[in-house]
C-alpha positions in Angstrom: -89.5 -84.7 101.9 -91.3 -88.0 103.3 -93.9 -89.2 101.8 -96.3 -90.7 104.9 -98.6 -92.8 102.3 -95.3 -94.4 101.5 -93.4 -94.9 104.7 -96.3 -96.3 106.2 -96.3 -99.1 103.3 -92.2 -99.5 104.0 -93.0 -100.3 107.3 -95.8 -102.7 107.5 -93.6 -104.5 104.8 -91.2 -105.5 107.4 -94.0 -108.0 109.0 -93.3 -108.2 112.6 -92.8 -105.2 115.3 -89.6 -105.0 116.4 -87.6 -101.9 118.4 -88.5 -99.0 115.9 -91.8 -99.5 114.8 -95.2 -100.5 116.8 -98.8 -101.0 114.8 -102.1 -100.7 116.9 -105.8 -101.5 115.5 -106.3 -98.4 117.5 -105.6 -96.2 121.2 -107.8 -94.4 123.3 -105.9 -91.2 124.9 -109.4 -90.4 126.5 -109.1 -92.9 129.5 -105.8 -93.4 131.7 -105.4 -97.0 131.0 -105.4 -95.8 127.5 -103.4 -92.9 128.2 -101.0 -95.1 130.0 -100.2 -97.6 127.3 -99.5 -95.2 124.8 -96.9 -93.4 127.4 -95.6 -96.8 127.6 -94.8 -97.4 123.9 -93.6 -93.9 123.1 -91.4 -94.4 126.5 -89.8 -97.5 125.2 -89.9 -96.9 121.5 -87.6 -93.8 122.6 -85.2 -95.2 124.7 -85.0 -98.2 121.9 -83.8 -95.7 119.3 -81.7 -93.2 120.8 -80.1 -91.7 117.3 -83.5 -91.8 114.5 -87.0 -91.6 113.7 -89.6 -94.5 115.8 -93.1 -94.5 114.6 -96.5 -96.3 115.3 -98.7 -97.0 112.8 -102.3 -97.1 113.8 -105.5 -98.0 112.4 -103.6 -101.7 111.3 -104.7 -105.3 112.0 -102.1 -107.1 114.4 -102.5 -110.5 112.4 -102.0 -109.9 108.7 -101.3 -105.8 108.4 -105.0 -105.2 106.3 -105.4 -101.3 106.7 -109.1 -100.7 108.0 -108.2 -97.2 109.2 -109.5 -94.9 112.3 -111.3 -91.7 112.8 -110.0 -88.1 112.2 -107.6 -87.2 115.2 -106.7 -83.7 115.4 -105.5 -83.4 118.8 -102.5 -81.2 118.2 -101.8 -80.9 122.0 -100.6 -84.9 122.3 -96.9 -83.3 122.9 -98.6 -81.7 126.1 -99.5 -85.5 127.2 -96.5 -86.4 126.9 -94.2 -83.7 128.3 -96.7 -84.1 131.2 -96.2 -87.7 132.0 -92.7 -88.6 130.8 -89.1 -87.4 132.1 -86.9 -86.4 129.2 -90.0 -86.3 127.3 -88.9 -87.3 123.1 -90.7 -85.0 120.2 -93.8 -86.8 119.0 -95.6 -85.7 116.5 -99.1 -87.4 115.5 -100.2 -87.6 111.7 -103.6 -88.5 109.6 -102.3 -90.2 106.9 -105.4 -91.0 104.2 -105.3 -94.1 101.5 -107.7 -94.0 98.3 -109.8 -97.6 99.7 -110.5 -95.9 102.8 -114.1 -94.1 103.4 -113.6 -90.5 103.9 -113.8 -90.2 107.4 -111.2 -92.9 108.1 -107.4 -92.3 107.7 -104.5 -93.9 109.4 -102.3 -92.5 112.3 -98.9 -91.9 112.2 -97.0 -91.1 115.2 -93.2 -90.2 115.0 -90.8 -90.5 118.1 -87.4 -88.6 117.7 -85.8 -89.3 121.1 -83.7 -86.2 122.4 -80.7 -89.0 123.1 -81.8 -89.1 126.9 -83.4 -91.8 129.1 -86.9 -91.2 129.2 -89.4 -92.6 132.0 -92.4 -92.4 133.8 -92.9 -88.7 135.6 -95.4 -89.8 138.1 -97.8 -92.7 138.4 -100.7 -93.4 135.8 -103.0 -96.9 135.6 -100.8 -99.6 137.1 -97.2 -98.4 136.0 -95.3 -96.3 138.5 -93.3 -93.1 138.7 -90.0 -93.3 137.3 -90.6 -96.9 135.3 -88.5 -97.0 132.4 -89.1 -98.8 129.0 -87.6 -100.5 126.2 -88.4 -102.7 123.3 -88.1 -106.4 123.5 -88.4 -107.6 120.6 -92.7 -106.5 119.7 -93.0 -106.3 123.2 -92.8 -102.7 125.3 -91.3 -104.0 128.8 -90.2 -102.1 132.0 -86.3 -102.8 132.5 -83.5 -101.8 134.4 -80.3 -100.7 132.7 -76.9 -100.5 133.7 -75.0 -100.0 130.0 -75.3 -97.4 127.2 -78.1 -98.3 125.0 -76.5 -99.5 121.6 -77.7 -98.2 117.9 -78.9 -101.0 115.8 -81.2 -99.2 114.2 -80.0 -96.2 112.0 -79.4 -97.7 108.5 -82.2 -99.9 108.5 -84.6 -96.8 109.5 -82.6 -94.4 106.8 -82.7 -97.1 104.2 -86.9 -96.8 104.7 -86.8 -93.1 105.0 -85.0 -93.1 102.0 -87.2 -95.1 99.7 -90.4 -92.8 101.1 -89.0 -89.7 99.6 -91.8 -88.1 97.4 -91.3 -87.0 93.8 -93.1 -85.2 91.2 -95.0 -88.1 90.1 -96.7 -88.7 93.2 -97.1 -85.1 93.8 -99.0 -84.6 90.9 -100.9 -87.9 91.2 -102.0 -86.6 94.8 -103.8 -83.3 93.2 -105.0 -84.9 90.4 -106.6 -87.7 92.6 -107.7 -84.8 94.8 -109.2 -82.6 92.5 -111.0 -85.7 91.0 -112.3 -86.8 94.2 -113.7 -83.2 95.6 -115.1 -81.9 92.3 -118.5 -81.6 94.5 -116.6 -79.3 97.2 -114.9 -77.1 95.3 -111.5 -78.1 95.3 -108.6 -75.7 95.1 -104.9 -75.9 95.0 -101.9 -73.4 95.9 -97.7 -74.0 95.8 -96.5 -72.3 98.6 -93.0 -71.5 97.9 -92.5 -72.9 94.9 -92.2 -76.4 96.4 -95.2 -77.0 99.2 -98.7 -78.1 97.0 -101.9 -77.6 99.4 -105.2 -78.6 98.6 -108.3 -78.0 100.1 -111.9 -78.2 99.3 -115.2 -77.4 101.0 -118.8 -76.3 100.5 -119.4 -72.1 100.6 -121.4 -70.5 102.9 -121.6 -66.6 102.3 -122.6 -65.3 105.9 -122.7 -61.4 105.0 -119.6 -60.2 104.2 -117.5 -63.0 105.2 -117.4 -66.9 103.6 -117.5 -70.5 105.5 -116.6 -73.6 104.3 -118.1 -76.9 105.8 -117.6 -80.3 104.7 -113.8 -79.5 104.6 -110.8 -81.4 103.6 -107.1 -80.0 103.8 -104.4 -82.0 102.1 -100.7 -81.3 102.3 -99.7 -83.4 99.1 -95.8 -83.7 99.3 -96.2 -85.4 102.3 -100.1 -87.2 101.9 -101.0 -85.6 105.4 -104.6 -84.7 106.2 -104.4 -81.9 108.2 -107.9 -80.8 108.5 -111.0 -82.8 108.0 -114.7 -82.4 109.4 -118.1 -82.9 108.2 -119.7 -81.0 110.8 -117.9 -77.7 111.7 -117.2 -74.5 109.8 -114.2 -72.5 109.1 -112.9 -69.3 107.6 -110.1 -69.7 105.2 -107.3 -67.5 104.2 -103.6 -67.9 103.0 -100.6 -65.0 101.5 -97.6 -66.4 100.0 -96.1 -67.3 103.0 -98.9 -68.8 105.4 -102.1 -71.1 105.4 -104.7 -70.2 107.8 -107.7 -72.4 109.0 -110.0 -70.4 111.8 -112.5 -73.5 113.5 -116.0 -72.6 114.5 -118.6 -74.6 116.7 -122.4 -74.5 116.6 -123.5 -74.3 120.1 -126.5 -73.1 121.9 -130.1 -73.8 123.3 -133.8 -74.3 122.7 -132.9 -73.6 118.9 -131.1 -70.7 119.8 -127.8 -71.6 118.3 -124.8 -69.3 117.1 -121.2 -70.3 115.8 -118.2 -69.7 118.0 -114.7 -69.8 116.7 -112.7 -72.6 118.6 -109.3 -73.0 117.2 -107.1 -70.9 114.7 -104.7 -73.2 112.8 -101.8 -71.8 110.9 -99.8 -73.3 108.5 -96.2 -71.0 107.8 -93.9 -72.4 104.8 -90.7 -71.2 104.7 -87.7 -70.9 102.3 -85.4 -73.3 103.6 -88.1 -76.5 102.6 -89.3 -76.7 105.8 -92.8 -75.7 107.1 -94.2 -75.4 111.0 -98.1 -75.3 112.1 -99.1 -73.2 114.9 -102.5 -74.3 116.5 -103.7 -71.9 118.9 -107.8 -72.5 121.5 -109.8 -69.2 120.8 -112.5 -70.8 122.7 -114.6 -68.3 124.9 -117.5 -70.9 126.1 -121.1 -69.3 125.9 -122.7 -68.6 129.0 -126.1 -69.2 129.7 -128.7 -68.9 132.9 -128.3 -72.0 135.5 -131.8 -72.3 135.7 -132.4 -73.5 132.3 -129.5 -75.5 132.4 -130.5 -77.0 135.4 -133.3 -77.6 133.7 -131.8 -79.0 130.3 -129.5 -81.3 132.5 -132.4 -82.8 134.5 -133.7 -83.9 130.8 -130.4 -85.0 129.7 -130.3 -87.5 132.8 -133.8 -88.8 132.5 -133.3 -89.5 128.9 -130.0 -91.7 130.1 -131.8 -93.5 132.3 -134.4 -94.7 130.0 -131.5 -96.1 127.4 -129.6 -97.5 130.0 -133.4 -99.6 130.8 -133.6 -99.8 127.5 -137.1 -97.8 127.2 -138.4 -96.7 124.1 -138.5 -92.9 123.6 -141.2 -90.4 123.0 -140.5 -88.0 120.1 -139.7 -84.7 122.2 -137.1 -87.5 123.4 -136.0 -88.9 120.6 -135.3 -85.0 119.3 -133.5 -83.6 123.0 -131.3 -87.1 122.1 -129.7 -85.5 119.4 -129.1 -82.8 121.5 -127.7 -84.5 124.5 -123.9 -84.7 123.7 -123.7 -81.1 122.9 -125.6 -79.9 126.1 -124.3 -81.9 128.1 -120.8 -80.6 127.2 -122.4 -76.6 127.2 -123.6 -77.9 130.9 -119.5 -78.4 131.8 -118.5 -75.2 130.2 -120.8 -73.2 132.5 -119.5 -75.7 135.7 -121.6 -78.3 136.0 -118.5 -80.7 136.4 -120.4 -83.6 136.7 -121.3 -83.4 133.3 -118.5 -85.2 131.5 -119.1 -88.2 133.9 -122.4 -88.2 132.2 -121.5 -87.8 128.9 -118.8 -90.3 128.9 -121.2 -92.8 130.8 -124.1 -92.4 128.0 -121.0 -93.3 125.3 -122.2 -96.9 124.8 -126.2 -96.3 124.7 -125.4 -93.5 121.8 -123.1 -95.6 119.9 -126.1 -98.2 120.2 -128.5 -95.9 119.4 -128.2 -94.4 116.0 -124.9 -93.5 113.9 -126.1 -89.7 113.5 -125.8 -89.5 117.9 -123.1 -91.2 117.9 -121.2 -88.6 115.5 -122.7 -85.9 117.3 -120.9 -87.5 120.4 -117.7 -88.0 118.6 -118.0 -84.0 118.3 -118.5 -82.9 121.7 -115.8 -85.1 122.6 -114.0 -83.7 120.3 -114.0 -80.3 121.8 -113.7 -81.3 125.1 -110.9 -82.4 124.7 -109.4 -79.6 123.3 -110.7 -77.3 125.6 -109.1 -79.9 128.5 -105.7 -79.7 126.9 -105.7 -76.4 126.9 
């Protein structure tokens, strides 16, 4: 088994990009330019690499590889972008990988490309690249071509020989739980071997609620491989796991006027299996709340006055300053209940929040967050 902490190293030691491996400071699926460049890179990365393994490392600076990390991304539903967009569509899979001199909430992504050994292009038009562009790698450069001969493999041995020297042992199994237990000691931290082979770890802060225990603060490490799988400092979740299977149930705090309850969002679970070989299953449980248009009409009004006086750069009164903190979150209850113009708000206020305070821009971060999982989906 892999070791990502490791292969991630491997690659950023061969210096310069070439036609198996591409490193980002970050992407941004949210917009379609953003959207488009990454369909670009996994387009050409795939077609580059017809027989092994292409992967993009992100969360790494272009000029001289220092690690500085990005945020959390636990969009399991990037294969539906993908299959969406590209012909042939390759098998991507997207990965948190966390290093020790990283802050808690940063890890870096790993994306990994397995082509299916077909030509893959554009589906349809997105940002300024049209339907049916196809893309290869020339050189650290992702550029439309046209091709007329059987795309060669150059890459194989070179991409084995750093898979190879990535494979995890025992050592750096049991430094991951050690370091793991060590650094969650204030959240609980737990351990189980699933099939006498997989170590997960996971830690978190109880919260009896009746008959029934939640667990915020949450961090969920598969150790063989140093992937994060779960991570949040805001939401809840239920936890439960059998010999066989690791399950992770999401909940969200939504409501109005102080009137707030927890919904469950997403059930995650993690199956192991004998053959050394695990799947996850990641399945929306979402039922949005309901609640009466007049209020909301009400609430949204609020919402839009507040913008308005950022945008002017006004100061706000303290009933303001307090609904601020609850703008992200009603503005996205506003678009559950079909106020579609919503989102346009809340992805126009992005810049005044991230100006405004760390704490609202966090609380943006999460209503983002489930947006977009309720989009995917």
């Amino acid at each position: 088994m892999i070791n990502k902490r490791l292969l991630i190293k491997n690659l950023l030691a061969h210096n310069d990009e070439n036609s198996f491996y591409d490193k980002k400071r970050r992407i941004n699926i949210s917009h379609k330019e953003g959207k488009a460049k990454f369909l670009k890179h996994v387009c050409a990365l795939s077609n580059s690499n017809p027989k092994n393994n292409s992967y993009i490392v992100i969360g790494v600076e272009d000029e001289d590889n220092n690690i500085i990390g990005v945020d959390f991304f636990d969009d399991s539903k990037i294969q539906n972008l993908i299959n969406a967009y590209l012909s042939n569509p390759p098998i991507v899979q997207y990965e948190n990988i966390p290093f020790p001199h990283l802050p808690d909430n940063k890890v870096v992504g790993l994306v990994t490309i397995r082509s299916i050994d077909k030509i893959t292009s554009l589906r349809k038009n997105i940002w300024k690249y049209y339907g049916g562009s196809v893309f290869f790698r020339d050189g650290s450069m992702s550029m439309p071509k046209v091709f007329d001969i059987e795309i060669k493999d150059v890459n194989s041995k070179l991409v084995s020989a750093i898979e190879s020297h990535s494979q995890n042992n025992i050592e750096h199994t049991l430094d991951g739980v050690f370091d793991f237990l060590n650094t969650r000691q204030d959240f609980n931290p737990q351990y189980h071997v699933f099939k006498e082979y997989f170590v997960l770890c996971w830690s978190g802060l109880k919260k009896p609620v009746k008959d029934e225990i939640f667990y915020s603060r949450v961090d969920i490490k598969l150790i063989n491989e140093q992937v994060r799988l779960f991570y949040s400092t805001l939401d809840e979740v239920s936890i439960s796991y059998d010999d066989h299977s690791f399950k992770i149930i999401e909940y969200v705090n939504l409501g109005l006027q102080n009137s707030y309850k927890y919904y469950p969002l997403e059930e995650t679970v993690i199956n192991f299996s004998n053959n050394v070989n695990y799947n996850i299953e990641t399945t929306l449980i979402f039922d949005a709340p309901q609640f009466d248009k007049k209020v909301l009409h009400h609430i949204y009004n609020t919402n839009n006055s507040i913008l308005e006086k950022l945008k002017k750069g006004l100061t706000l009164n303290k009933i303001e300053t307090q609904d601020l903190k609850n703008l992200p979150a009603t503005y996205l209850i506003c678009y559950l209940n079909l106020f579609h113009e919503a989102v346009d708000k809340l992805q126009e206020a992005k810049p005044y929040l991230k100006n405004y305070s760390d704490e609202v821009y966090t609380l943006y971060k999460e209503s983002t967050r489930i947006l977009r999982k309720v989009k995917y989906s």
